[in-house]
Biotite code that builds the C-alpha atoms (Angstrom):
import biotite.structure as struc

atoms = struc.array([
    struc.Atom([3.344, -1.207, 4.382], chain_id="A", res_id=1, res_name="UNK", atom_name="CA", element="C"),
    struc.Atom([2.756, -4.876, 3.659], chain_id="A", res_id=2, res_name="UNK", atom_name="CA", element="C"),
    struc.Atom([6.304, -5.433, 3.217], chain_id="A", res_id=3, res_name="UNK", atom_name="CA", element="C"),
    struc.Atom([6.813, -4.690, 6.595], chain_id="A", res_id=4, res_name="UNK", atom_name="CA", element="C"),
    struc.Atom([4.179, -6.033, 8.249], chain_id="A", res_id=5, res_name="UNK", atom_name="CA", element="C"),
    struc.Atom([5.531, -9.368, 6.338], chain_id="A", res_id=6, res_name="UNK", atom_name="CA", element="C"),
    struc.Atom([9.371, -8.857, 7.565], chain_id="A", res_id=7, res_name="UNK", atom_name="CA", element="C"),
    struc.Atom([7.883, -8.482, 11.146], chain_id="A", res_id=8, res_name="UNK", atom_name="CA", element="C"),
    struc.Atom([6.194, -11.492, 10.778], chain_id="A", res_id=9, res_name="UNK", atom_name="CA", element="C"),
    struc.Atom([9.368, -13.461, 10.420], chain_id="A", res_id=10, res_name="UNK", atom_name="CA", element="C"),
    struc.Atom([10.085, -13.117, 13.813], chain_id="A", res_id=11, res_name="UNK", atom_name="CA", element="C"),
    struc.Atom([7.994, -14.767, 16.768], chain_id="A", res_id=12, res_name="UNK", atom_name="CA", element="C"),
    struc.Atom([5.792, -11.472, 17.576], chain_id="A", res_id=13, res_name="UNK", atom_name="CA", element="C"),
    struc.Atom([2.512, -11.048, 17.742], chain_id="A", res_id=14, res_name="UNK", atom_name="CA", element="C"),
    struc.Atom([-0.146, -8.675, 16.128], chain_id="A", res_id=15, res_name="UNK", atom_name="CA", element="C"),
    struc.Atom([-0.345, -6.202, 18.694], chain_id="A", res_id=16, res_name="UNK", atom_name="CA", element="C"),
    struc.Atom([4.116, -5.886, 18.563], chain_id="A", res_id=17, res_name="UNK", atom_name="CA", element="C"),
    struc.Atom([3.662, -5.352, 14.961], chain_id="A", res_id=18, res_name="UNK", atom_name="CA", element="C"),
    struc.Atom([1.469, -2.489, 15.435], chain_id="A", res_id=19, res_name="UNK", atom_name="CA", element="C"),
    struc.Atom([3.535, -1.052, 18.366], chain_id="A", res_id=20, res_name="UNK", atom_name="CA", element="C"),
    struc.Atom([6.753, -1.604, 15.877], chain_id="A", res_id=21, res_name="UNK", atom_name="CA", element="C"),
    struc.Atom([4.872, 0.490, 13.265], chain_id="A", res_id=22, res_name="UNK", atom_name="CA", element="C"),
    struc.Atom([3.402, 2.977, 15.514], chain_id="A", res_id=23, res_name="UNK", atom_name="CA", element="C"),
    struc.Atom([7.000, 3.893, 16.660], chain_id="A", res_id=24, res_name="UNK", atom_name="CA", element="C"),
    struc.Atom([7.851, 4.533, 12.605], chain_id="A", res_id=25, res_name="UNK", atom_name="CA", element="C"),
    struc.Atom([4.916, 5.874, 10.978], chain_id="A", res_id=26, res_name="UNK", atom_name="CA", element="C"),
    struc.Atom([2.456, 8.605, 11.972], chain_id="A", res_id=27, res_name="UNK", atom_name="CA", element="C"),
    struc.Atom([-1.332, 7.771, 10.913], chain_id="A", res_id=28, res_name="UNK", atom_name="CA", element="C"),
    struc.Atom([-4.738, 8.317, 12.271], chain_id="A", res_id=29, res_name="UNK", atom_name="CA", element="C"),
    struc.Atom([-5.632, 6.806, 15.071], chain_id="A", res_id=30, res_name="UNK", atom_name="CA", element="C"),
    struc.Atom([-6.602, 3.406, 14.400], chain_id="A", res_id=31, res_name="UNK", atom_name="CA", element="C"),
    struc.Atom([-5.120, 3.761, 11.144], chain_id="A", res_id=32, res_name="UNK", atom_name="CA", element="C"),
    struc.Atom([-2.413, 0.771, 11.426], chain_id="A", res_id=33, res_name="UNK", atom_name="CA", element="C"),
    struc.Atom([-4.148, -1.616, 13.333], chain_id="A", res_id=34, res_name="UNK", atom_name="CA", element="C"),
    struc.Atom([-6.535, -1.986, 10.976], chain_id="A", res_id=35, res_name="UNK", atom_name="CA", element="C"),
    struc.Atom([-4.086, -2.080, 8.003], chain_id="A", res_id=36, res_name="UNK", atom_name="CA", element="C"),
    struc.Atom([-2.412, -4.301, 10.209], chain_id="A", res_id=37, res_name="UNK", atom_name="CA", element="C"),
    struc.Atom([-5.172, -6.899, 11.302], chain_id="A", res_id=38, res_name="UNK", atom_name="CA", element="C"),
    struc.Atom([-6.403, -6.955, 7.417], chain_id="A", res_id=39, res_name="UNK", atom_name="CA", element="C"),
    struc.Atom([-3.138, -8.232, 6.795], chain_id="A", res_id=40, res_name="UNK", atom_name="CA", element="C"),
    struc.Atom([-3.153, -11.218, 9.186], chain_id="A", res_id=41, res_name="UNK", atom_name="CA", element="C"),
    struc.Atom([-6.679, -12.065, 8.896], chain_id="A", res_id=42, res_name="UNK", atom_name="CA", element="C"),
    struc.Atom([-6.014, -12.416, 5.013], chain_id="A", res_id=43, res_name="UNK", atom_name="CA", element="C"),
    struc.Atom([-2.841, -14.333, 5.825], chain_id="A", res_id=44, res_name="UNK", atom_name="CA", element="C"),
    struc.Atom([-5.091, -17.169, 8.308], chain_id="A", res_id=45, res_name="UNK", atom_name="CA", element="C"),
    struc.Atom([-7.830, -16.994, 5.513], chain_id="A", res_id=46, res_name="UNK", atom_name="CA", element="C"),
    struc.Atom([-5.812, -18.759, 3.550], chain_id="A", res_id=47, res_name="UNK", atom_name="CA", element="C"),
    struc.Atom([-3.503, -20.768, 5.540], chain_id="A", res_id=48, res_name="UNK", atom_name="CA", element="C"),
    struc.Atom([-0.060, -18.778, 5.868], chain_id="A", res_id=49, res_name="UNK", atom_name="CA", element="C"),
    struc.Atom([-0.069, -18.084, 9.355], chain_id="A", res_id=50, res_name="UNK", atom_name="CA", element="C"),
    struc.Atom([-2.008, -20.096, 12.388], chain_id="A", res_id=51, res_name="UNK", atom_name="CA", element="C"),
    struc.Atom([-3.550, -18.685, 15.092], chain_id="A", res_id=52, res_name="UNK", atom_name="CA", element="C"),
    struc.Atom([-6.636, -17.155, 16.665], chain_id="A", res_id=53, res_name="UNK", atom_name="CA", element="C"),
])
């Protein structure tokens, strides 16, 4: 899953489109993917590969 939270990162999109990208692919609990997904960017501004809020 990291892989493709990191390919839709290469595009200008934001953290709520990456979960609505991966919500269309993958079945999970609810709330499942946005946490994997906002783990993944808050680790990524923690240590200075993205920018942002």
């Amino acid at each position: 899953m990291l892989g493709e939270i990191l390919s839709h990162m290469k595009e200008d999109t934001t953290e709520s489109e990456i979960v609505r990208k991966m919500r269309e692919k993958y079945e999970a609990p609810e709330g499942k993917i946005e946490a994997d997904v906002h783990k993944v960017v808050a680790e990524l501004r923690k240590i200075g590969a993205i920018e942002g809020k």
